[in-house]
PQR file with spaces between the fields and no chain letter, atoms N, CA, C, O and H, PARSE charges and radii, in Angstrom:
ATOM       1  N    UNK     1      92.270   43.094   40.174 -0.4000 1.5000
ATOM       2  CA   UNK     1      91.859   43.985   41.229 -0.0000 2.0000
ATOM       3  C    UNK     1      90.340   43.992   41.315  0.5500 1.7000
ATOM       4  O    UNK     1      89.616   43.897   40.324 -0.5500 1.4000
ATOM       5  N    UNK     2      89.905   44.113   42.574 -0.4000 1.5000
ATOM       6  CA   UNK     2      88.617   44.246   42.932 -0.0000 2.0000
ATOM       7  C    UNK     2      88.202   46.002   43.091  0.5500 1.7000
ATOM       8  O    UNK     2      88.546   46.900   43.860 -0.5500 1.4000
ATOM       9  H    UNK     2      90.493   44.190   43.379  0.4000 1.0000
ATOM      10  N    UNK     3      87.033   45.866   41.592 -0.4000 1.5000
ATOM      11  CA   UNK     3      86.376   47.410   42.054 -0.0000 2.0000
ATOM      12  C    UNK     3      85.140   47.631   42.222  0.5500 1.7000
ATOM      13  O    UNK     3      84.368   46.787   41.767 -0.5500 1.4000
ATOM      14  H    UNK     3      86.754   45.137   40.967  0.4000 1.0000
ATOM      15  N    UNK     4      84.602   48.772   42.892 -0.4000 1.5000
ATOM      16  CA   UNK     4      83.094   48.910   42.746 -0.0000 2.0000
ATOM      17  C    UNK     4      83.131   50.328   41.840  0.5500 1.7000
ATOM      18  O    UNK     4      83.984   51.178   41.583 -0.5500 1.4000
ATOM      19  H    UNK     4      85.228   49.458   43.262  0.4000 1.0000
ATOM      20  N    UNK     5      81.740   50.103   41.508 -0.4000 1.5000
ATOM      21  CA   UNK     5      81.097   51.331   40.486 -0.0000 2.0000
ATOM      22  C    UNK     5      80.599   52.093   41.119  0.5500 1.7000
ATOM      23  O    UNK     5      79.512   51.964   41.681 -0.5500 1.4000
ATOM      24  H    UNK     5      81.047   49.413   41.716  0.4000 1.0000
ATOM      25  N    UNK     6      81.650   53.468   41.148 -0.4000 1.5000
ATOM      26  CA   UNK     6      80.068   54.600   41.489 -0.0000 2.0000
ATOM      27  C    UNK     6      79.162   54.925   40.554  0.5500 1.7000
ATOM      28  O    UNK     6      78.018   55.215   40.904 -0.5500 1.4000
ATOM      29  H    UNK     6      82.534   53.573   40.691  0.4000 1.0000
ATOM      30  N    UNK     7      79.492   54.927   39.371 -0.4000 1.5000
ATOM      31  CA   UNK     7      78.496   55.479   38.567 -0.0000 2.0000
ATOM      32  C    UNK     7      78.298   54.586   36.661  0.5500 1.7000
ATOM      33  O    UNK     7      79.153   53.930   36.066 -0.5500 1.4000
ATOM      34  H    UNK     7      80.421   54.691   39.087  0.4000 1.0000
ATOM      35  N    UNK     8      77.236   54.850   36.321 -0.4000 1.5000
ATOM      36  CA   UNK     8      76.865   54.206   35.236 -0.0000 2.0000
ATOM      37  C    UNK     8      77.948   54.800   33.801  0.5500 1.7000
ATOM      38  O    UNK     8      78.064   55.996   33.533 -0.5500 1.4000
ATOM      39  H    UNK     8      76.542   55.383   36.804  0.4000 1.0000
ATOM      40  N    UNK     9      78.628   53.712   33.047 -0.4000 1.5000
ATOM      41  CA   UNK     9      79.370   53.752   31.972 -0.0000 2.0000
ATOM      42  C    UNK     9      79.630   52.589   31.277  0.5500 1.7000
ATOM      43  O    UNK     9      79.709   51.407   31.614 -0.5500 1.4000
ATOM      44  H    UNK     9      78.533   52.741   33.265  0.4000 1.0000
ATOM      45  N    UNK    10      79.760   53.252   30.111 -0.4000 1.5000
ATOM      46  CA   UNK    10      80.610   52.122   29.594 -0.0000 2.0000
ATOM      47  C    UNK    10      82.380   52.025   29.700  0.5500 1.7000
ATOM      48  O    UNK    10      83.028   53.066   29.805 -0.5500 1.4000
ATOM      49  H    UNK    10      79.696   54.212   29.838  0.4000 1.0000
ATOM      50  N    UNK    11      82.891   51.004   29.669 -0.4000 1.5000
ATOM      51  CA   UNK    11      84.563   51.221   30.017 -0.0000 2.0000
ATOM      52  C    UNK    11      85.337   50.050   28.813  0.5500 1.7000
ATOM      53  O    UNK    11      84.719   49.042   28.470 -0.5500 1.4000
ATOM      54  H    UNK    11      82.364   50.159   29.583  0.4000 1.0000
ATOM      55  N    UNK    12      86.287   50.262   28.444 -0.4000 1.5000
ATOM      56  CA   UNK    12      87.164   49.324   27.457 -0.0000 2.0000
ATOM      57  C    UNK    12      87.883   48.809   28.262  0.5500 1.7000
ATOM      58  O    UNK    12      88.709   49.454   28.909 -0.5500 1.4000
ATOM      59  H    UNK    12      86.789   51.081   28.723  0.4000 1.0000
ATOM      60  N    UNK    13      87.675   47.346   28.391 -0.4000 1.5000
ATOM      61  CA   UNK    13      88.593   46.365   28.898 -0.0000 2.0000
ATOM      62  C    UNK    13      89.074   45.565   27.666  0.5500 1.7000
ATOM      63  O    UNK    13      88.382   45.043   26.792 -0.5500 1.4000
ATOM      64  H    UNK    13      87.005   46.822   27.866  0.4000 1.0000
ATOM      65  N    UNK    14      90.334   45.588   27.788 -0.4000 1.5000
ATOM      66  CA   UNK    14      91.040   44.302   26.825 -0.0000 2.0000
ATOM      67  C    UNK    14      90.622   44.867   25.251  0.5500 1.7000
ATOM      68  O    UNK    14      90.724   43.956   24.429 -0.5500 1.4000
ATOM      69  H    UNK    14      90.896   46.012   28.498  0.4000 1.0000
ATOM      70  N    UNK    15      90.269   45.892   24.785 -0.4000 1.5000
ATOM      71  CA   UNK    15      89.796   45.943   23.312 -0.0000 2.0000
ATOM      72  C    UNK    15      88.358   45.754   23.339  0.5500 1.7000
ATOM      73  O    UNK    15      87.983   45.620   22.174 -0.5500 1.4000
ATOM      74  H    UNK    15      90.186   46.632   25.452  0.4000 1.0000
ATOM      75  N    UNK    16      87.229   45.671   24.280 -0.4000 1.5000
ATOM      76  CA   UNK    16      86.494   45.328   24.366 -0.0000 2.0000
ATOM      77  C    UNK    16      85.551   46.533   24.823  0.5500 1.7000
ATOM      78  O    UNK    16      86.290   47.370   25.341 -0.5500 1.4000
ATOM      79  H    UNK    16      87.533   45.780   25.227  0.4000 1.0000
ATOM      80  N    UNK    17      83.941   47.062   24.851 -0.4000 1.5000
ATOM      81  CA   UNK    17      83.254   47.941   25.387 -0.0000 2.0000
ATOM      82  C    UNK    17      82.401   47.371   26.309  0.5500 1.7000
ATOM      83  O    UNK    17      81.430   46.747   25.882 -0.5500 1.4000
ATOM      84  H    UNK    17      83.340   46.382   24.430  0.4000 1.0000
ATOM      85  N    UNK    18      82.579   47.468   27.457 -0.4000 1.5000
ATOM      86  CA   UNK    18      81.478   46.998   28.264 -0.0000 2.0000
ATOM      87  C    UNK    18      80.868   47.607   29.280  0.5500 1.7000
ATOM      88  O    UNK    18      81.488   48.451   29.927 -0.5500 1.4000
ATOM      89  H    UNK    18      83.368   47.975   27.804  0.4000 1.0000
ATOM      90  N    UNK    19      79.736   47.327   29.545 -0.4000 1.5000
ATOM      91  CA   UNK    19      78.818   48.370   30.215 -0.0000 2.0000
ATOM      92  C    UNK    19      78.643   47.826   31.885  0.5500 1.7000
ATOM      93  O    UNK    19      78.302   46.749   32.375 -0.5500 1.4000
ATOM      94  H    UNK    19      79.232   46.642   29.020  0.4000 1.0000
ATOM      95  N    UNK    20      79.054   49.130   32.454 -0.4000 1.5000
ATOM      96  CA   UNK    20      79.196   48.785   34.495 -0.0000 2.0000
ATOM      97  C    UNK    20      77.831   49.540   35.093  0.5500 1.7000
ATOM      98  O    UNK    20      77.336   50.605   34.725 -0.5500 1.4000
ATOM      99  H    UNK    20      79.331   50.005   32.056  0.4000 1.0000
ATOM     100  N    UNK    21      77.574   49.004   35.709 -0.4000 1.5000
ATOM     101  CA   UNK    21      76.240   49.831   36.324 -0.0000 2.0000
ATOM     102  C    UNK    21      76.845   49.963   37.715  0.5500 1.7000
ATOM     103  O    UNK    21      77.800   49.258   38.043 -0.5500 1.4000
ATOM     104  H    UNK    21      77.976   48.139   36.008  0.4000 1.0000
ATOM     105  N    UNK    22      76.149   51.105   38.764 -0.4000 1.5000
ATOM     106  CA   UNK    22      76.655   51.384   39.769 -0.0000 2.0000
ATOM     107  C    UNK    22      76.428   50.259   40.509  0.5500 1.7000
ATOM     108  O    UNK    22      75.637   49.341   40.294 -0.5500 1.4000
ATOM     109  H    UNK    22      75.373   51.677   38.498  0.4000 1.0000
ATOM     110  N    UNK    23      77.210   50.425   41.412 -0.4000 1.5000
ATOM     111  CA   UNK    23      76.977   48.927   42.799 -0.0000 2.0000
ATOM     112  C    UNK    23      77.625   48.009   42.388  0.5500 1.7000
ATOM     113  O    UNK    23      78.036   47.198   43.218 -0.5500 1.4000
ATOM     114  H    UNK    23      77.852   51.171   41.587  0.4000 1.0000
ATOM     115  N    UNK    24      77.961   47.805   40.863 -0.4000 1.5000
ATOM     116  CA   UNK    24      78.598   46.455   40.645 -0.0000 2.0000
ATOM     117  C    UNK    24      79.463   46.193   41.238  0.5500 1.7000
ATOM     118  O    UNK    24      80.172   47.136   41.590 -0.5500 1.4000
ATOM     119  H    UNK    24      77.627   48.464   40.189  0.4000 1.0000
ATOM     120  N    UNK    25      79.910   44.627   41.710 -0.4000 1.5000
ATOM     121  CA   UNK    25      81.417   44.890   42.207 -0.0000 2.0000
ATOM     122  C    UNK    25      81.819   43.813   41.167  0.5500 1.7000
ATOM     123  O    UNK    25      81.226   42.766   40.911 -0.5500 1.4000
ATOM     124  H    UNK    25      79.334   43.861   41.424  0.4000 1.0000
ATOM     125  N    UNK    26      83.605   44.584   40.321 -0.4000 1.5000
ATOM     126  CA   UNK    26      83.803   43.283   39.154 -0.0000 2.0000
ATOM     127  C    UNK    26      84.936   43.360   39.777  0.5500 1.7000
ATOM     128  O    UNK    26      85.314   44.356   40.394 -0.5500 1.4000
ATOM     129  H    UNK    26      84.087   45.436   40.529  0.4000 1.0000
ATOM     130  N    UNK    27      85.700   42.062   39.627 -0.4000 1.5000
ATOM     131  CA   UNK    27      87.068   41.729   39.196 -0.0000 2.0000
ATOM     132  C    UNK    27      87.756   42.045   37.803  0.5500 1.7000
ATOM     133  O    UNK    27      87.464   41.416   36.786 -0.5500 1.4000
ATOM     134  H    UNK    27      85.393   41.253   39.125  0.4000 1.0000
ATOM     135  N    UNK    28      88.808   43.193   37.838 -0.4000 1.5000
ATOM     136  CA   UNK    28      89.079   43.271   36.407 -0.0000 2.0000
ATOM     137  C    UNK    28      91.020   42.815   36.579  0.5500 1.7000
ATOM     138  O    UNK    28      91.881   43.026   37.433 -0.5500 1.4000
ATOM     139  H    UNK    28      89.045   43.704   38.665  0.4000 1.0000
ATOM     140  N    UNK    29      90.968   42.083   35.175 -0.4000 1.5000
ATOM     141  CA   UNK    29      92.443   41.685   35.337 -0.0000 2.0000
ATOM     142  C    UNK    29      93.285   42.274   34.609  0.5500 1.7000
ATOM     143  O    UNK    29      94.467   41.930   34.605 -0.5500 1.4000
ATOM     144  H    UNK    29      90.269   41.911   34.481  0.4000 1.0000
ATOM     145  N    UNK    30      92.635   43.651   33.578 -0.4000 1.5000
ATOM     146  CA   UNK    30      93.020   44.703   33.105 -0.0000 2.0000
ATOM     147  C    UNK    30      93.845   45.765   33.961  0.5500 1.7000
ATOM     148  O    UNK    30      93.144   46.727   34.278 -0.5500 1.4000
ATOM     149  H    UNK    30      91.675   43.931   33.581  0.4000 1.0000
ATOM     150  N    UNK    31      95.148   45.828   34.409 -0.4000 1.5000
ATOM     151  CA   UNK    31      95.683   46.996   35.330 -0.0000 2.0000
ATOM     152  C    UNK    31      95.558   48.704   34.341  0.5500 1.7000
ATOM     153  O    UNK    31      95.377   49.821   34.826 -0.5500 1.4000
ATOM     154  H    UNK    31      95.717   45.047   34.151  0.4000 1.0000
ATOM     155  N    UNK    32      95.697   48.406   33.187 -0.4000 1.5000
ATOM     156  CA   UNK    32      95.494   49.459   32.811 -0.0000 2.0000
ATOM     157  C    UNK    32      94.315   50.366   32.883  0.5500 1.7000
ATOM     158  O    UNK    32      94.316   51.574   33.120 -0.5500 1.4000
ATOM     159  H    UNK    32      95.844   47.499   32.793  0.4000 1.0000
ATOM     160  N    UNK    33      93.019   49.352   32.568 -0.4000 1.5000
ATOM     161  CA   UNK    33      91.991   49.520   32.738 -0.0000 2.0000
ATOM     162  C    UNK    33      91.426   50.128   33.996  0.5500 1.7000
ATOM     163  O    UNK    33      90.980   51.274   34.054 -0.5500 1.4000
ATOM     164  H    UNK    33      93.018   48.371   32.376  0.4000 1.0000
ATOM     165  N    UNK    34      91.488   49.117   35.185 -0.4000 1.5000
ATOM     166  CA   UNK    34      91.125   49.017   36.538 -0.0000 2.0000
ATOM     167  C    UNK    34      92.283   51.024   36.848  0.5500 1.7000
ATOM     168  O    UNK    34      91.786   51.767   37.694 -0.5500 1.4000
ATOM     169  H    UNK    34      91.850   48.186   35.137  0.4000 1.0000
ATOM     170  N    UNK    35      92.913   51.267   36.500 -0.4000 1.5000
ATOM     171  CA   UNK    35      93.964   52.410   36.710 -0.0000 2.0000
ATOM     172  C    UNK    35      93.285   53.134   36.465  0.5500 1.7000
ATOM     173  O    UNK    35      93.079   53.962   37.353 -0.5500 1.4000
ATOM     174  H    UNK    35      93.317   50.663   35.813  0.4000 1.0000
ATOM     175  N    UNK    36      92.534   53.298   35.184 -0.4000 1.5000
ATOM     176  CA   UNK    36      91.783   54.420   33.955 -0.0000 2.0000
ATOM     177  C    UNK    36      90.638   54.551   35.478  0.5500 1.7000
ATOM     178  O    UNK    36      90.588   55.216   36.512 -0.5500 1.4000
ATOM     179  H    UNK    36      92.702   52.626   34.462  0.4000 1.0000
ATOM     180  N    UNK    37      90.069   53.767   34.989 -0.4000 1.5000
ATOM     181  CA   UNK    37      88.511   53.892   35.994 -0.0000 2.0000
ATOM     182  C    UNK    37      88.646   54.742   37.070  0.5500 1.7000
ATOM     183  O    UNK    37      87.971   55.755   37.254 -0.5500 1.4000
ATOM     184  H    UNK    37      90.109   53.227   34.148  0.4000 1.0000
ATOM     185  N    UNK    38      90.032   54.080   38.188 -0.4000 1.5000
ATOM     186  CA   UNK    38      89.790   55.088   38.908 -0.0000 2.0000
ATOM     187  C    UNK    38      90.201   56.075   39.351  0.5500 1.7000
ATOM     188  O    UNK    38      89.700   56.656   40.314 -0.5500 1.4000
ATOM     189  H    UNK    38      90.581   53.258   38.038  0.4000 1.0000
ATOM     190  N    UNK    39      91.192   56.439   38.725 -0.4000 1.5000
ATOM     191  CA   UNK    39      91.762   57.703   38.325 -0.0000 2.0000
ATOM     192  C    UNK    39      90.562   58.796   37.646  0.5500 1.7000
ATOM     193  O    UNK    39      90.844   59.994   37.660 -0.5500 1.4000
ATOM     194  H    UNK    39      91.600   55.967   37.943  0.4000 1.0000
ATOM     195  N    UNK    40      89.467   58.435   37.162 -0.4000 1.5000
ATOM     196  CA   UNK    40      88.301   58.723   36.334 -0.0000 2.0000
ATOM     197  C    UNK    40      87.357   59.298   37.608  0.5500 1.7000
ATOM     198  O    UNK    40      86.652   60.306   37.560 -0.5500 1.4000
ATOM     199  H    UNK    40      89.238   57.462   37.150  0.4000 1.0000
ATOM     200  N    UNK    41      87.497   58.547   38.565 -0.4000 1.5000
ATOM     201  CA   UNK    41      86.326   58.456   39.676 -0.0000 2.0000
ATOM     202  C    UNK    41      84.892   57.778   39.010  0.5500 1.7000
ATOM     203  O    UNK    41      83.759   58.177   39.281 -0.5500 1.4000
ATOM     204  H    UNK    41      88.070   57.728   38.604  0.4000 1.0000
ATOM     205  N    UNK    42      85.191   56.768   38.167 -0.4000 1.5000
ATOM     206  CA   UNK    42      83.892   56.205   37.574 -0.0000 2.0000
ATOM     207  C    UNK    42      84.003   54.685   38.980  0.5500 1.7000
ATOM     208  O    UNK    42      82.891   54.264   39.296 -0.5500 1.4000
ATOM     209  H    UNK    42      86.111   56.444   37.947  0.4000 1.0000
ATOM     210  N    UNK    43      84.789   54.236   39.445 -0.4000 1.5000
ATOM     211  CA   UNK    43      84.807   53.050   40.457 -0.0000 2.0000
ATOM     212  C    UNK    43      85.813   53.577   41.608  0.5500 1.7000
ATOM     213  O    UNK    43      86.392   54.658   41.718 -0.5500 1.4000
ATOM     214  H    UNK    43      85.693   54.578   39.189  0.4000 1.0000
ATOM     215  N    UNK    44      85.813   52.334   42.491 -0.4000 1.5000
ATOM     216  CA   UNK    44      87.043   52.863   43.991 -0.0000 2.0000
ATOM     217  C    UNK    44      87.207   50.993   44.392  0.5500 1.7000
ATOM     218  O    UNK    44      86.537   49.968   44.266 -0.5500 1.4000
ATOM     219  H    UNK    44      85.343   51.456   42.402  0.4000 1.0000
ATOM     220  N    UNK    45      88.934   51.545   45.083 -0.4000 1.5000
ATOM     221  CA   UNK    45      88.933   49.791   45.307 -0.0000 2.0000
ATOM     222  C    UNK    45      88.639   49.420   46.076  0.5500 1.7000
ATOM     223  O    UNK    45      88.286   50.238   46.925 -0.5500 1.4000
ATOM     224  H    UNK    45      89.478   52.377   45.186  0.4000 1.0000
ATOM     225  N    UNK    46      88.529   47.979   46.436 -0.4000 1.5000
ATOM     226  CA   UNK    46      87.591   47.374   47.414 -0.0000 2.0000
ATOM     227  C    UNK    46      88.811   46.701   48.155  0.5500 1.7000
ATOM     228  O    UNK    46      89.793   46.119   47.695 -0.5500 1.4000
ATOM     229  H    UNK    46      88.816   47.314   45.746  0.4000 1.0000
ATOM     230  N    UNK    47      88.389   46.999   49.585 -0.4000 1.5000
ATOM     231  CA   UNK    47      90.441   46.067   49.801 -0.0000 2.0000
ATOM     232  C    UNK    47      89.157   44.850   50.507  0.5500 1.7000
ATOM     233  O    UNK    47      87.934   44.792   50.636 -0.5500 1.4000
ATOM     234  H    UNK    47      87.591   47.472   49.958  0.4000 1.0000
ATOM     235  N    UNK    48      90.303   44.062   50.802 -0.4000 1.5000
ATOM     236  CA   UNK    48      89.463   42.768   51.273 -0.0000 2.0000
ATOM     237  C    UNK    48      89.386   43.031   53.182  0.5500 1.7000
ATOM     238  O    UNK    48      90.276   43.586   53.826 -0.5500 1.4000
ATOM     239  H    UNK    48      91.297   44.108   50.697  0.4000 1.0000
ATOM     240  N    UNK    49      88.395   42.598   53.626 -0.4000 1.5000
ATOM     241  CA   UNK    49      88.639   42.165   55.326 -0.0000 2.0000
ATOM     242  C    UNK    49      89.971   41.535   55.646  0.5500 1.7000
ATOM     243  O    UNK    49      90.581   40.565   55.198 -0.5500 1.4000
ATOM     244  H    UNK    49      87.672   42.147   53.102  0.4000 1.0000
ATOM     245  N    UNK    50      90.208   42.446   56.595 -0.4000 1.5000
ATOM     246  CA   UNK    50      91.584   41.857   57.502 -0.0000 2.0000
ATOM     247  C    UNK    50      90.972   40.775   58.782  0.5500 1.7000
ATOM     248  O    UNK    50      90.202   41.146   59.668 -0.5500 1.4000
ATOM     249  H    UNK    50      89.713   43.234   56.959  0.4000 1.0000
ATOM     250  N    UNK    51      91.498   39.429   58.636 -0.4000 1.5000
ATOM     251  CA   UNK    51      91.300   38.639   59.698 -0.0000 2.0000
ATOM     252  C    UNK    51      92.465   38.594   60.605  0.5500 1.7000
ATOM     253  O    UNK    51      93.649   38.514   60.275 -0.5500 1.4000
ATOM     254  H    UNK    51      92.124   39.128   57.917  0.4000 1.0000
ATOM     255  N    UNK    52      91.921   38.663   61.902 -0.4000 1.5000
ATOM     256  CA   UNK    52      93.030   38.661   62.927 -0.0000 2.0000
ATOM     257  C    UNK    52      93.219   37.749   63.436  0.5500 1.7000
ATOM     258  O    UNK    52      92.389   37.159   64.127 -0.5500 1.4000
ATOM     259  H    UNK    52      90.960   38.727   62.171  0.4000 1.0000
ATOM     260  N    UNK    53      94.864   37.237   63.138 -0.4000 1.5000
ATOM     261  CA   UNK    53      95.200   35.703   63.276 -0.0000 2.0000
ATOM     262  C    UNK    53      95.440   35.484   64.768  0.5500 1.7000
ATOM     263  O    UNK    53      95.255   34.342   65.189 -0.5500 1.4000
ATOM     264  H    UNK    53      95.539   37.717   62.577  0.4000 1.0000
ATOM     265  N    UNK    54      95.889   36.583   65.752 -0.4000 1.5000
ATOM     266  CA   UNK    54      96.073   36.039   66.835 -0.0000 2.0000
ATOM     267  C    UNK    54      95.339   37.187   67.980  0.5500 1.7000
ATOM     268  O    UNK    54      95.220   38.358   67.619 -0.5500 1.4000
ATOM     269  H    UNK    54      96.040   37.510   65.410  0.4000 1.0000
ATOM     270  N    UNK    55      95.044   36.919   68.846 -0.4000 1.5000
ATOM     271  CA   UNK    55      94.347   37.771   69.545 -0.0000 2.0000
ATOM     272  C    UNK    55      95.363   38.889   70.564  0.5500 1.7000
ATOM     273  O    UNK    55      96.536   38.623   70.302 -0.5500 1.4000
ATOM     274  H    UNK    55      95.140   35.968   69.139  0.4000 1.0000
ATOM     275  N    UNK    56      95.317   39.547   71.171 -0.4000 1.5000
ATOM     276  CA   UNK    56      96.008   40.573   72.112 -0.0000 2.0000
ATOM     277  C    UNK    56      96.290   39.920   73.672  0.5500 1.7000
ATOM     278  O    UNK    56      95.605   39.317   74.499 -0.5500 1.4000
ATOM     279  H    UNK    56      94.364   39.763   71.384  0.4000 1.0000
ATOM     280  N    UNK    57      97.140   40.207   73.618 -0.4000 1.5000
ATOM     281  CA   UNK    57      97.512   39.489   75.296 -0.0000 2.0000
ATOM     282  C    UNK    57      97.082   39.787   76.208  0.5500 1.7000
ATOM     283  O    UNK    57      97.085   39.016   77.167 -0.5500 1.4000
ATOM     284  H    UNK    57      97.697   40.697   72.946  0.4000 1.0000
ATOM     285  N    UNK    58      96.361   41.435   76.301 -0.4000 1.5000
ATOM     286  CA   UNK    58      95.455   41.785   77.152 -0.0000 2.0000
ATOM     287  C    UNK    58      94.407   41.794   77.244  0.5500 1.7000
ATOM     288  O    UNK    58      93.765   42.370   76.366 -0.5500 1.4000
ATOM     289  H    UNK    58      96.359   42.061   75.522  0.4000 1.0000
ATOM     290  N    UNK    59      93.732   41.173   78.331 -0.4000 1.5000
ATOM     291  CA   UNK    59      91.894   40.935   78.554 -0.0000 2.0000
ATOM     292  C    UNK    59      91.278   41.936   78.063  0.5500 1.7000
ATOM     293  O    UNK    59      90.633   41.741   77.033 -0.5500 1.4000
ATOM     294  H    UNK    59      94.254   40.706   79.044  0.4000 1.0000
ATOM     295  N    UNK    60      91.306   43.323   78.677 -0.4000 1.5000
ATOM     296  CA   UNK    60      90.429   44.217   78.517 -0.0000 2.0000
ATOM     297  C    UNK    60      90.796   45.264   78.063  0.5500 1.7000
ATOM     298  O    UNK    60      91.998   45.408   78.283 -0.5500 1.4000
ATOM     299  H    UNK    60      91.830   43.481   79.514  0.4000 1.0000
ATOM     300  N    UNK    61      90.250   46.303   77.389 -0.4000 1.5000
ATOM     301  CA   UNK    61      90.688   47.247   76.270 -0.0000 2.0000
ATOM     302  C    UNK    61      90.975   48.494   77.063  0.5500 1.7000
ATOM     303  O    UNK    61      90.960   48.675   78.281 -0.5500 1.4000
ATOM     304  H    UNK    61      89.273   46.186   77.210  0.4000 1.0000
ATOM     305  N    UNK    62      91.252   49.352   76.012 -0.4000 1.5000
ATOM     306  CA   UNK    62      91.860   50.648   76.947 -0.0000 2.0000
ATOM     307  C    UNK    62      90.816   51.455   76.279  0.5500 1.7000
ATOM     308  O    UNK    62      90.588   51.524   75.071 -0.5500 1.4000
ATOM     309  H    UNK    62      91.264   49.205   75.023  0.4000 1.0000
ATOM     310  N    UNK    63      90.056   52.216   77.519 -0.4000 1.5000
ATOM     311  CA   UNK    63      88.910   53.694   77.192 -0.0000 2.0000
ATOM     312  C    UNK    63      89.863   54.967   76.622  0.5500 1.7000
ATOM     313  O    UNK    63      91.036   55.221   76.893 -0.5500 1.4000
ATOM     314  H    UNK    63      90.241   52.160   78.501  0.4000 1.0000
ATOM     315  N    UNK    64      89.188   55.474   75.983 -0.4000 1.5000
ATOM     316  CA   UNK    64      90.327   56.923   75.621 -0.0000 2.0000
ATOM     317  C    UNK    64      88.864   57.707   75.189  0.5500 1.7000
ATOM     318  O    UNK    64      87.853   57.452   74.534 -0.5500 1.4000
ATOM     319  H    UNK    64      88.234   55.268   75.763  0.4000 1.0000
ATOM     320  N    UNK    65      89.457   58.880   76.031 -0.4000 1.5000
ATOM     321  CA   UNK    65      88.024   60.087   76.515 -0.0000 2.0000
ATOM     322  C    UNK    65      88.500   61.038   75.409  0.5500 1.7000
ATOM     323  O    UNK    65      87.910   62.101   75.213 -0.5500 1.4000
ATOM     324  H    UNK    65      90.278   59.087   76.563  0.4000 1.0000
């Protein structure tokens, strides 16, 4: 899973202590881990961009006041 850091910690991945600084964005392949964090509010997930495979059949969009 892809997360970002809100805030500065250290976190145990895998048996391991390692230190996240805010902004980071990591890949962790820890679910337990990546769970802890943000259940913690120490990170939040990052979903990926949606690409749009096909376009809309209609030309022009609809206004809504």
């Amino acid at each position: 899973m892809k997360i970002r850091i809100l805030q500065n910690f250290n976190g145990l991945v895998d048996g391991r202590s390692i230190r996240f600084k805010e902004g980071q964005e990591v890949d962790l392949l820890d679910p337990v881990a990546c769970d802890n964090f943000l259940r913690g509010g120490y990170a939040e997930l990052v979903k990926p961009a949606v690409k749009v495979v096909e376009k809309p059949a209609h030309a022009k969009g609809i206004k809504v006041k």
